[in-house]
C-alpha positions as CSV (number, residue, x, y, z in Angstrom):
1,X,-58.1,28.5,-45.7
2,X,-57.0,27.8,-42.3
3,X,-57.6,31.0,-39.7
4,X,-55.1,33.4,-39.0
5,X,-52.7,32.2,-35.6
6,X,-51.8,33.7,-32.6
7,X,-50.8,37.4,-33.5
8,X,-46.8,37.5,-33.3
9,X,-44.6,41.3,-32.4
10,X,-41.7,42.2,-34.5
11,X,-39.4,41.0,-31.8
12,X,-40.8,37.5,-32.7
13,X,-40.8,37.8,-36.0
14,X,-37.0,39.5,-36.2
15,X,-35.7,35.9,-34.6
16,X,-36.5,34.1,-37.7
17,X,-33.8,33.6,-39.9
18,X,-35.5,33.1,-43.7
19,X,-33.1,32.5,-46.2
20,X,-32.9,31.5,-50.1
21,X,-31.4,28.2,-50.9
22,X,-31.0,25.7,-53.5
23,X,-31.7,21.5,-52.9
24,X,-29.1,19.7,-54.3
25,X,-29.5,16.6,-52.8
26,X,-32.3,15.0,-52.1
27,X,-33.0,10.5,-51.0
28,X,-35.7,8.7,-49.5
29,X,-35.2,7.9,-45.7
30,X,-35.2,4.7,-45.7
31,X,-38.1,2.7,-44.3
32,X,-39.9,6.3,-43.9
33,X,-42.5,6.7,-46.9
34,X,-43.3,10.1,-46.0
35,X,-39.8,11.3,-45.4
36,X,-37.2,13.0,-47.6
37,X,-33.4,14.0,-46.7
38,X,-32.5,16.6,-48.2
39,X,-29.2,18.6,-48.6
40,X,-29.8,22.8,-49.2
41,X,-27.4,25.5,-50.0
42,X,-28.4,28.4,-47.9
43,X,-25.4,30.5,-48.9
44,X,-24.2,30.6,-45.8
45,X,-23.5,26.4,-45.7
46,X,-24.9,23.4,-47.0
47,X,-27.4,21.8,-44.6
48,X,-29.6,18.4,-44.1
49,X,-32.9,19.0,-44.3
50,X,-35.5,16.0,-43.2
51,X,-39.0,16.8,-44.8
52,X,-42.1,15.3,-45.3
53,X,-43.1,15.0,-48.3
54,X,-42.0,12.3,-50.1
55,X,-45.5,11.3,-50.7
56,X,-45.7,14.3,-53.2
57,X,-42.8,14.7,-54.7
58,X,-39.6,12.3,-55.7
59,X,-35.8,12.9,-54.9
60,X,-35.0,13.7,-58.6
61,X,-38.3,16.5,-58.9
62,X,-37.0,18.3,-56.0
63,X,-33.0,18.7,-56.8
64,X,-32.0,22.0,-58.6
65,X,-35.7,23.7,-56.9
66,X,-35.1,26.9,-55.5
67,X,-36.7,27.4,-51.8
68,X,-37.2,29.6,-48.7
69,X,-35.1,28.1,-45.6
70,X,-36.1,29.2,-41.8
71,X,-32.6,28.3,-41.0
72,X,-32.2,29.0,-37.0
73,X,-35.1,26.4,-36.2
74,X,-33.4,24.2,-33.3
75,X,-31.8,20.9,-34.9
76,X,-34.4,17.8,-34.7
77,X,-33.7,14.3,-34.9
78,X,-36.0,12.5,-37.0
79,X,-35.6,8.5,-37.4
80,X,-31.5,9.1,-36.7
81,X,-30.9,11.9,-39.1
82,X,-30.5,15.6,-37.9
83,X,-32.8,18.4,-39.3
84,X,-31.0,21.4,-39.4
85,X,-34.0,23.4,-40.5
86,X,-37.4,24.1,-42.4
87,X,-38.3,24.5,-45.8
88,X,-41.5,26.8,-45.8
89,X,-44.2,24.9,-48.4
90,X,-47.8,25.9,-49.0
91,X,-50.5,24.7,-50.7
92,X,-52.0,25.9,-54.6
93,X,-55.5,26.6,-55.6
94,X,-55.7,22.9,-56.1
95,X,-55.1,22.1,-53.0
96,X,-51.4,20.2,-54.0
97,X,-48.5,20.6,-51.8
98,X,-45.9,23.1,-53.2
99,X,-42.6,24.8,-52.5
100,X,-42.9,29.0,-51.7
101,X,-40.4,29.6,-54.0
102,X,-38.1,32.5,-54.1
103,X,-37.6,32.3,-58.1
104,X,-37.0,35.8,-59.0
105,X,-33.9,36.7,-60.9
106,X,-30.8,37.9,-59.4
107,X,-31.5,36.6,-55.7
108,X,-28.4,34.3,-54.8
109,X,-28.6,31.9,-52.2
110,X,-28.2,33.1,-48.6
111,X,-30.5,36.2,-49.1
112,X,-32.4,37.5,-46.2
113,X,-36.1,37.1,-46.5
114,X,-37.6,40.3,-44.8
C-alpha cells in the first residue's frame, strides 16, 4: 500500500470532474507496447483516451468495460494522439492492474461521481 498523499480541501477536490463511461473502442498505438487508444462514452461525448496498459490487458478485453473517467484533466499529446482524459485503475489483492469500476445497476453513463 502506498502512503496517503498530500492532503487535498474540498475546493480541490470539487474541480474534478468523475464521470461513468463505457470503452467502446479500444487499438494498440502503434509501435507503443505499453499504450492503448481508447474511445469512452462519458455521457456527455465520446472521447480518446491514451492509456497504458496494454501490457495487461488487449483491445478486445477492454471494449463494452464500464469505467470511472476524470474527464476535465488538460488534453495530453502522447506519441501524436490527444488524451482527452483519465481512466482511474487500481490494483487487486493480487497485485494485477484493474479498472475501478462503476458496475452497479441503473447508473448511465455521464453520472457524477461524488
Amino acid at each position: 500500500i502506498e502512503p496517503q498523499k498530500e492532503t487535498a480541501t474540498f475546493e480541490d477536490f470539487s474541480k474534478l470532474d468523475l464521470r461513468v463511461g463505457t470503452i467502446i473502442e479500444a487499438e494498440k498505438m502503434p509501435k507503443a507496447n505499453k499504450l492503448l487508444v481508447i474511445k469512452v462514452d462519458t455521457g456527455i461525448d465520446i472521447r480518446t483516451i491514451v492509456s497504458g496498459i496494454a501490457e495487461h490487458f488487449s483491445p478486445e478485453e477492454v471494449v463494452g468495460k464500464r469505467v470511472t473517467v476524470l474527464v476535465n484533466l488538460a488534453p495530453r499529446a502522447l506519441r501524436g494522439v490527444e488524451s482527452q482524459g483519465m481512466i482511474l485503475m487500481t490494483n487487486n489483492a493480487e497485485g494485477k492492474l484493474v479498472f475501478v469500476n462503476p458496475d452497479a445497476d441503473g447508473v448511465a453513463n455521464g453520472a457524477l461521481i461524488s
